[in-house]
N, C-alpha and C positions, 0 to 999 in steps of 0.2 A: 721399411722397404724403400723410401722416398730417399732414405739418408745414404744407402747401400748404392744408389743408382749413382752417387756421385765419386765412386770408386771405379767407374768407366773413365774419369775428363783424365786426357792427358797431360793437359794444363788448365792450371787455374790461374785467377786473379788472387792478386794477396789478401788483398778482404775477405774472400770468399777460403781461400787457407787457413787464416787467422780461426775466424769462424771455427773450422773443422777440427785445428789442432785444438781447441778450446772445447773441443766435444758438441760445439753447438749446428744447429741445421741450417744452413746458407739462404733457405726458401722461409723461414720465419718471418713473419711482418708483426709488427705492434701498431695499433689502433691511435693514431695523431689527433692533432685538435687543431687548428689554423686559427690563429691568433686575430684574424683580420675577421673573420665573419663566422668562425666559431665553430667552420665545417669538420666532419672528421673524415681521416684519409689515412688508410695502412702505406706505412714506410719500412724499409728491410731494416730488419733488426742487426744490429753491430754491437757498441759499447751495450747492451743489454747480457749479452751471453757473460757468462759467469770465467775469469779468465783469458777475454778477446783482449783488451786493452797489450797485457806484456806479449802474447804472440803475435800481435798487430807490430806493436814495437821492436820488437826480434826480428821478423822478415823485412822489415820497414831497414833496419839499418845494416842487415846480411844484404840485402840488393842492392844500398846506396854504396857500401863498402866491395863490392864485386867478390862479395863470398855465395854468391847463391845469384844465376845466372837470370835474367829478366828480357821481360818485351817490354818497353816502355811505355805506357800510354799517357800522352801530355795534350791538356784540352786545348785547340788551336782560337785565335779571338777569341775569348772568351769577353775582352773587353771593350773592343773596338768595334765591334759589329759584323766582322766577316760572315760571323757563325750565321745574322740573321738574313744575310744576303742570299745566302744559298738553300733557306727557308730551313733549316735545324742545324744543332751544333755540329762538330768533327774536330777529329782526333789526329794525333801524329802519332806512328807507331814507331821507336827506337828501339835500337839491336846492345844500346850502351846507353849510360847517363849523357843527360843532355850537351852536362857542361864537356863533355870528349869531343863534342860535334862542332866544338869552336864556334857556333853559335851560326853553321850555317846546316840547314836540314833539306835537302834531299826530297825534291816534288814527288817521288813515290811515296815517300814515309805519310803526306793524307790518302787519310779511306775512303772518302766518299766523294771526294774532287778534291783538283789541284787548282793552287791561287792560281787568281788571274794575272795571266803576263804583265811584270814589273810592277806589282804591287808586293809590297809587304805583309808579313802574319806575324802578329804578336804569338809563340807559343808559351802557357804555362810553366817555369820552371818546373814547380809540383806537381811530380806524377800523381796521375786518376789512379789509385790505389785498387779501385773496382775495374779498374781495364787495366791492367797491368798484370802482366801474366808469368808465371814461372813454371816451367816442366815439371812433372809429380815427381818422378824418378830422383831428378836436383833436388827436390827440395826434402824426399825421405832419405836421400844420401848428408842433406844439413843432418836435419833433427837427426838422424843415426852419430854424427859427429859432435852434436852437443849433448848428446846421452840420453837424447828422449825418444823412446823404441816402444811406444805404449797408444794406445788412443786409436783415431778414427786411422790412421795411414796404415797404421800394423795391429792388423783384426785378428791376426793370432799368437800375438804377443812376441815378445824379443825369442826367437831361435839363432839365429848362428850366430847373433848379436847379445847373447846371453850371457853378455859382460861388464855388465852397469856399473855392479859393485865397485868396481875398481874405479870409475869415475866418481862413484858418492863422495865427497868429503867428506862428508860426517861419519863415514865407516871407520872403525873403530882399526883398520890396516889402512887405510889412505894411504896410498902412497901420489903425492904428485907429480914425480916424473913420468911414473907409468900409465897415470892417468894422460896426462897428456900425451905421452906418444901414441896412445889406444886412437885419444881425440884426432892426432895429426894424422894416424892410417887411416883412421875413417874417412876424415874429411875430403883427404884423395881418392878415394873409391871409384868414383865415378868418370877420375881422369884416365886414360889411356897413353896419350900421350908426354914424354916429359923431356925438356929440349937439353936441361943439363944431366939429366938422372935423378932417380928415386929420391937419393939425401936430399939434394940443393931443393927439388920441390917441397920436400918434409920441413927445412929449413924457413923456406920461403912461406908454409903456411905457419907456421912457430909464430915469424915475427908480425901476421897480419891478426892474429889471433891471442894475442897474450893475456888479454880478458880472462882466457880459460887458466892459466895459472893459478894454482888454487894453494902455494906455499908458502912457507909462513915469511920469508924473504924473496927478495927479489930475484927474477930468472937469472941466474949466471952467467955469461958464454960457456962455460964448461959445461954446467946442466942442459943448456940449448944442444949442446955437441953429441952429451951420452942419450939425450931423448932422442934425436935425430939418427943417432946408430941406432938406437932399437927400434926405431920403428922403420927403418929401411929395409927393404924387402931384394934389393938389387946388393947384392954382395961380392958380384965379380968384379969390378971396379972396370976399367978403362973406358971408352967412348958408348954411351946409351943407346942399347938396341931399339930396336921403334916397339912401341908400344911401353917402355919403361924398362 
C-alpha cells in the first residue's frame, strides 16, 4: 500500500527513481553501526536494492546529457562554512546543468536564504541526486524510449506500447533500423513543439542517442536517413505547423 502511495509524486528525485525502477521501496532503511562509538542508526537504503546501481547510472547520465529534463539540486558551502552560519545546510535549485550557468547563479536559485551582500558561495559541482528532481510523465516518456514498459511506472503492463519485441536484439527478427526509429518516436512523445519539423527533430535525437544502435556495423548516414523517414510522422513537408 505504502509503495502504491508513491504513484501520486509528480516528481521525484532520481535516487528516489532509481529505487522504483529497480522495483525497490524509497521508504526502506537498513540498521548502520557508527564506527566511532559503535551506535546503531537506520540509513535509507540505495546500493542495497537489487538492480539500483545501473538505473541509478542510466538517469544519472540521461539528465547530465539533457535527454531526460531535471531540477538541479547542488549543496551550496558545503566547504567553507556558509552552510553553518545560517545554522543548517541549503541548496541551489537549477532549471539546467551547472556548467550552462557560466558559473554565475541567480540569488533566487537558494531555498532557504540568499548570500549575504557581496560575499561569495562556493556551490557543489555534483548534483544531490536525492534533491534533484525529474517530472514522472519525462521520465516514463524515457524508459518508454529505451524499451522498458514494465515495473513500478507501468502497473498494467505495456498496452499501446505493446512493442518491445522489436526493440529486443536478441529476437530472432531484429531488425535495427526499425528498432531505432520505434526508439526515436518514442523518445519525442512528450515533445510538442518542433522548431524545424518532425524529421530534423528525429535526426537530431539519432545523433544524441547512438548508444541505441544495436547493428552489427556502424550507423550509416543513409540508414540515419531511412530511420528518420520512418519514423517521421509530419509527411507534408514545407514550413512546421506549431505543434509539429
Amino acid at each position: 500500500m505504502t509503495l502504491d502511495l508513491w504513484r501520486l509524486a509528480t516528481d521525484l528525485s532520481v535516487e528516489n527513481a532509481a529505487i522504483l525502477i529497480a522495483g525497490g521501496d524509497p521508504n526502506a532503511t537498513d540498521v548502520k553501526e557508527c564506527q566511532f562509538n559503535g551506535e546503531t542508526f537506520l540509513e535509507k537504503r540505495t546500493t542495497g536494492h537489487p538492480g539500483f546501481l545501473p538505473a541509478f547510472e542510466a538517469l544519472k547520465n540521461a539528465v547530465m546529457k539533457k535527454q531526460l529534463k531535471a531540477v538541479f539540486a547542488h549543496e551550496a558551502d558545503k566547504t567553507n562554512g556558509y552552510s553553518n552560519r545560517i545554522s543548517g545546510a541549503t541548496w541551489a535549485y537549477l532549471s539546467c546543468p551547472i556548467e550552462d550557468t557560466k558559473f554565475s547563479v541567480d540569488e533566487h536559485a537558494f531555498d532557504y536564504v540568499r548570500p549575504p551582500e557581496g560575499e561569495t558561495v562556493q556551490i557543489s559541482v555534483e548534483p544531490d541526486w536525492s534533491r534533484t528532481t525529474v517530472d514522472v510523465e519525462d521520465l516514463k516518456t524515457w524508459l518508454r524510449a529505451r524499451g522498458h514498459c514494465t515495473g513500478f511506472f507501468f502497473p498494467d503492463g505495456v498496452t499501446s506500447h505493446d512493442s518491445d519485441a522489436v526493440t529486443d536484439h536478441t529476437h530472432a527478427r531484429f531488425a535495427p533500423e526499425l528498432a531505432l526509429a520505434l526508439s526515436a518516436w518514442r523518445g519525442l512523445e512528450g515533445q510538442t513543439s518542433f522548431k524545424r519539423g518532425p524529421k530534423a527533430a528525429i535526426e537530431e535525437w539519432i545523433e544524441k542517442n547512438l548508444q541505441d544502435w544495436r547493428g552489427r556495423d556502424d550507423l550509416s548516414a543513409s540508414a540515419k536517413e531511412r530511420i528518420a523517414t520512418v519514423a517521421n510522422w509530419g509527411k507534408t513537408g514545407g514550413a512546421p505547423k506549431s505543434g509539429g
